[in-house]
Each structure stands twice: as structure tokens, then as C-alpha cells.
SEFITOR-611930 format. One record per residue (C-alpha): x, z, y. Coordinates in pm, whole numbers, plus 32768, in hexadecimal, padded with zeros to 4 digits. Layout:
N
XZY/...
//
This chain:
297
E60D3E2DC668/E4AF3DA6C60D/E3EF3EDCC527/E2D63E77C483/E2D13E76C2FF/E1EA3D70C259/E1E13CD9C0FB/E27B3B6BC0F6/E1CF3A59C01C/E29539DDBEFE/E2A73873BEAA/E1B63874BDB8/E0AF392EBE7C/DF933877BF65/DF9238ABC0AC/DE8B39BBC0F0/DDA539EDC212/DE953AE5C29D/DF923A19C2F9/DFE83953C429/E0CF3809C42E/E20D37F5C4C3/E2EC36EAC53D/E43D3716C57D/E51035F7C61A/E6773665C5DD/E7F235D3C5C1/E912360CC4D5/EA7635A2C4BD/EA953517C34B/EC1E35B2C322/EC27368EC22F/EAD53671C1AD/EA6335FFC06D/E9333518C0FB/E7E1357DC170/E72B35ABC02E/E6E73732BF97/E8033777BE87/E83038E8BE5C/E9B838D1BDDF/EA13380CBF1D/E9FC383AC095/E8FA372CC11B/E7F9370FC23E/E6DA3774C19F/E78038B9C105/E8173921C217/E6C33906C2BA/E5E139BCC1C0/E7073B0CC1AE/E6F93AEDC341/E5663AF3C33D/E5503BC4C250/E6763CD0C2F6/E60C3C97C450/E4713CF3C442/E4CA3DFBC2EE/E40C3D0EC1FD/E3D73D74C097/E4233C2EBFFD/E4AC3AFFC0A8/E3C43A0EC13C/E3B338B7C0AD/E41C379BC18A/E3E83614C19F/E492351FC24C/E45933D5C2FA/E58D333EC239/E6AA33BEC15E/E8183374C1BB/E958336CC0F0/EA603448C0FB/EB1F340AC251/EA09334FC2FC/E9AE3404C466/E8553408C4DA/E80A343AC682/E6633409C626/E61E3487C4AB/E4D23507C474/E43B3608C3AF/E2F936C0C37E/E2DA3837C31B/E18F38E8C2BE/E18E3A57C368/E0933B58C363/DF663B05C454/DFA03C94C4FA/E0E53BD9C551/E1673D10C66A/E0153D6CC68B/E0583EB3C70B/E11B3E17C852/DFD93D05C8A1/E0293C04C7E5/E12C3B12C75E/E2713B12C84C/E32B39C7C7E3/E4643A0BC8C5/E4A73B80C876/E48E3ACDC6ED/E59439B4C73A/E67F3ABCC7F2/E65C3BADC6C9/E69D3A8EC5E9/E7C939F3C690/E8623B68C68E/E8603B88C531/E8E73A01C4F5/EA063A11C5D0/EA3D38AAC60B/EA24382EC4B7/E8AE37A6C50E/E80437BFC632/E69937DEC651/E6273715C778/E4CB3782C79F/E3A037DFC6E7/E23737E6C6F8/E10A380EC671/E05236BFC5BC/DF3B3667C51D/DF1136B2C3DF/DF1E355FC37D/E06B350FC3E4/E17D34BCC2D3/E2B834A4C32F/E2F233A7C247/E1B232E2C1E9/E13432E9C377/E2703223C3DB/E26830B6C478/E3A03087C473/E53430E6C462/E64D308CC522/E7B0308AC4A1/E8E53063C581/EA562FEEC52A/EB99301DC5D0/ECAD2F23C571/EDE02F49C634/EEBE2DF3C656/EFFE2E8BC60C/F1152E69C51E/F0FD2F9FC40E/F16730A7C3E0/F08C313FC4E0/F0A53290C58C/EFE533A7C4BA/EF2333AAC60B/EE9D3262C5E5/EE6B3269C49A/ED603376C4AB/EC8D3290C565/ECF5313AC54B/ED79302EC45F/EED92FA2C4AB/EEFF2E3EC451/EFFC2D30C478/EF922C44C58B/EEFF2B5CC632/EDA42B80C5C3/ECC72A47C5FF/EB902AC8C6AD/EAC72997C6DD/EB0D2975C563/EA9F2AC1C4EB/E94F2AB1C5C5/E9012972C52E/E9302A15C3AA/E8642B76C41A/E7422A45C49C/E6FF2A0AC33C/E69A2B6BC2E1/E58B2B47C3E3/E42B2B7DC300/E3C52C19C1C1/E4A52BBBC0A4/E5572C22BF63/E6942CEEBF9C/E6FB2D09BE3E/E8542CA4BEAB/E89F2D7DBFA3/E82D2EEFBF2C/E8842FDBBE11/E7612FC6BD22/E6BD3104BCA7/E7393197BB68/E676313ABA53/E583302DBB06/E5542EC6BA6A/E65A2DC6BB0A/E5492CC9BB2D/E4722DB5BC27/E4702D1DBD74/E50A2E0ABE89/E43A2D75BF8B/E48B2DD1C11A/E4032D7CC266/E50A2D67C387/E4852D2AC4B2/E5E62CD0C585/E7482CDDC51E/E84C2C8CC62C/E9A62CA4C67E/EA4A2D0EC7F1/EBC32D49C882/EBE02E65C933/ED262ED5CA30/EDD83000C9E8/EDA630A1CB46/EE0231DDCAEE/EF3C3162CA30/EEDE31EFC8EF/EFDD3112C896/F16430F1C8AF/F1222FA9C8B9/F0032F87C97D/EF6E2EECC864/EE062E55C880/ECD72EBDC7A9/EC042E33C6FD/EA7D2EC7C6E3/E99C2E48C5A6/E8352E9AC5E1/E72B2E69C4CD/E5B92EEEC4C5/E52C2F01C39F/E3C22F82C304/E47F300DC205/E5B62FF4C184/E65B300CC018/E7B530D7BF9D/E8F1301BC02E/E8222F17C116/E8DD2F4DC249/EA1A2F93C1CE/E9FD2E7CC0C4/E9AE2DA3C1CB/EA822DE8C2DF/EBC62DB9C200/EB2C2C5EC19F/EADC2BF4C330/EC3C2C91C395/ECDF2B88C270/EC342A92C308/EC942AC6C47A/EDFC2AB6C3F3/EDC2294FC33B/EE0F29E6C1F3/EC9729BBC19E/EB97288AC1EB/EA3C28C9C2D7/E9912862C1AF/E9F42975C0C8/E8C92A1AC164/E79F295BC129/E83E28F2BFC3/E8672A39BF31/E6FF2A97BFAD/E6AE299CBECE/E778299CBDC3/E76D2B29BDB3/E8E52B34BD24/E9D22C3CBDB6/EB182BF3BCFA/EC262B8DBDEE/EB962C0DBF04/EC7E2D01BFE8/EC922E85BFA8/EBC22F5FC07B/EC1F2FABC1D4/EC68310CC211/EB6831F8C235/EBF9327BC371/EB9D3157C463/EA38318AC3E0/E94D3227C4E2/E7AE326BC4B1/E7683233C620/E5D53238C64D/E4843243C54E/E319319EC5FC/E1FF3277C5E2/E0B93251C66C/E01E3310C7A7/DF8E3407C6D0/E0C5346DC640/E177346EC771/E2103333C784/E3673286C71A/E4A83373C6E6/E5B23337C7AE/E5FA324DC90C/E56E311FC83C/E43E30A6C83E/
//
């Protein structure tokens, strides 16, 4: 158990001289959690986080935390991002910061729930939000008929096949550059409905993958959606994978893409896809921040 007892910084507080900036790359399994986001009457990444921090290094207050991104409820992450400010006599008395014995201590506490890959100190620059290039989102669609096992359906989406890949690829083309994705995200409550929700994706793509390890009774294929993204708005990925998923089953035209980027209208567009296929697989940072999250780059 780590020992040192500091004061945390509130939310409202500037970061002081004192401090030193942490990143923490870590990974969470989106069962049973209420999203990323802080909401102190529900279990989410970011709480369990600041009562770990706080328990593990005897803080008086918990620490405030940002993230590179905010997931919904049910949405894994293997790359998330955060920063943490600590105080700068961060385990002074044993020579310095020790970033392992804080990610074992940290892990200990979590128990599987989220994992804290590594951490290390950053400059003080670094925002784990604001100094981000980019994010990557991944999506698991299983080409099987539902019902699906329970297993697969805390991963994957099961839908009714075949799925028409070339077809799909050619929609997800469309979403290539900056545009308005009115039509395909949740606005926020209370904004004007004529406010642009402008995004830059940088690719979107479609691959079949083999069930090798016979995840499967079936031995059902997969298939992988893969969009990067400067940003992204609420519902983007979801919104938009049950629209490219209609279309690879010919219930839905190519060219519902590029229209409703135009025309901005949502109404009669498929339901979300489940959060469960949903995956935050890597964020792009620059050199100085330690580069991208992740295996992507």
C-alpha cells in the first residue's frame, strides 16, 4: 500500500506549482458500468478511479480527472486516456516518482473492473482531451442469425446475414472529410437544432474477419468497422454503424450516407447499435505527450 497523504485539487481549483501531470493509459470492460463520465449515484470509470486514487495513496479529497473521450454506458475501452494532477513530492521520500509500483497499487484496488495500463509523468501541458489528434473507434458485428449467445453479445452485434461488404465500404467512403453529422448523433440537451455538429473523419472502413477461435457455434464471420475521427459527437458510431449494417443487408441505399449529411434529417434512420460491440481502441498524441494510445498509430 502506497502511504503518502497529500491534498487533492478539486475541480474548481488551478493547478498549482506543486503539482506534477499524470497520464494514465488504462482499459475497462463497459458491463455493468454506467459510462465513463463522473456521476456520484452510479458506478462509472471516472468514479471508480477518483475513490481508487484517492484510497490507494490516502488522499484527502479525490483527485479530479479528465479524459481523452467519454463513452456510454456498455462501451469498452483497450486505450482510454486520462490525465491526473498529483503532488510534485509525488513519493519523494523513496527518490522519486515510481510509475509501476503506482499501476500495481492501482490495479489491486480495481480488481479487474479497469485496468490501468501505465502511467507517467507529462508535461504540464498535456490535456488529455484538448492535446488529442485523433480517436479511433472499433465495431464488432457478428453475421449470425439472433438471438446470440450472452457471450457474444457482450462484445459483438448479432445480425441476420449476409452482409454486403463491398457495399458498406463504399457508404463509410462518404464520411471521409469534415462534415455535418447532425443526422447521426444525439444532440446536446438544450443546444439550437440549427448548430452544425461538424466532424473530421479521417478513414472509415469495413473488414471480414474468420472466427479462428470459434467464438462461434457457427463459425460465424465478423465483421470489424473502423473509423478515426478528430472528434466525435454522442451516438456517432453507434448511429452510424446501425445505418452501414442496413445497408450491407440491402434494406438501405449507399446513398443514404452522403444525403443525410446533407439534408441533416435523422427520422427513419435505424436504432442505435448496441453499445456492446463498441470499442475505444487508440487516441494520437504527439511526441511530447508520449505518443498515440494503443497498437494504432
Amino acid at each position: 500500500m502506497i502511504t503518502p497523504r497529500w491534498r487533492a485539487l478539486s475541480s474548481s481549483e488551478p493547478t498549482p506549482a506543486a503539482t506534477q501531470r499524470w497520464r494514465l493509459d488504462i482499459a475497462y470492460d463497459g458491463q455493468g458500468l454506467n459510462g465513463f463520465a463522473y456521476q456520484p449515484e452510479v458506478t462509472t470509470v471516472v468514479g471508480l478511479l477518483r475513490t481508487t486514487l484517492a484510497t490507494t495513496l490516502h488522499l484527502d479529497e479525490e483527485p479530479h480527472i479528465v479524459g481523452a473521450g467519454r463513452t456510454d454506458a456498455g462501451v469498452h475501452a483497450f486505450a482510454q486516456v486520462i490525465h491526473v494532477d498529483l503532488p510534485s513530492d509525488f513519493f519523494a521520500s523513496r527518490g522519486g516518482p515510481d510509475a509501476e509500483r503506482l499501476v500495481r497499487a492501482l490495479n489491486r484496488q480495481l480488481r479487474g473492473r479497469v485496468r490501468v495500463l501505465s502511467a507517467h509523468v507529462v508535461d504540464q501541458r498535456f490535456h488529455a482531451r484538448f492535446s488529442a489528434e485523433w480517436r479511433e473507434y472499433r465495431y464488432l458485428v457478428l453475421e449470425t442469425a439472433p438471438p446470440a449467445l450472452a457471450l457474444h453479445e457482450a462484445f459483438a452485434w448479432a445480425v441476420g446475414g449476409p452482409l454486403d461488404l463491398a457495399a458498406m465500404n463504399r457508404a463509410s467512403a462518404h464520411l471521409v472529410g469534415t462534415h455535418d453529422f447532425r443526422a447521426f448523433c444525439r444532440r446536446p440537451e438544450g443546444s439550437d437544432p440549427d448548430t452544425a455538429l461538424r466532424r473530421r473523419v479521417i478513414t472509415a472502413t469495413w473488414e471480414r474477419l474468420e472466427d479462428n477461435w470459434q467464438m462461434s457455434p457457427e463459425r460465424a464471420p465478423a465483421l470489424r468497422f473502423t473509423i478515426r475521427a478528430q472528434s466525435f459527437c454522442h451516438n456517432m458510431v453507434r448511429s452510424l454503424t446501425a445505418v452501414l449494417v442496413a445497408v450491407g443487408q440491402g434494406r438501405l441505399a449507399e446513398s443514404v450516407v452522403p444525403e443525410r449529411l446533407a439534408s441533416h434529417r435523422r427520422e427513419h434512420l435505424p436504432a442505435l447499435a448496441p453499445a456492446a460491440g463498441l470499442s475505444l481502441v487508440g487516441v494520437g498524441y504527439g511526441a511530447f505527450a508520449g505518443g498515440p494510445s494503443g497498437f494504432v498509430r
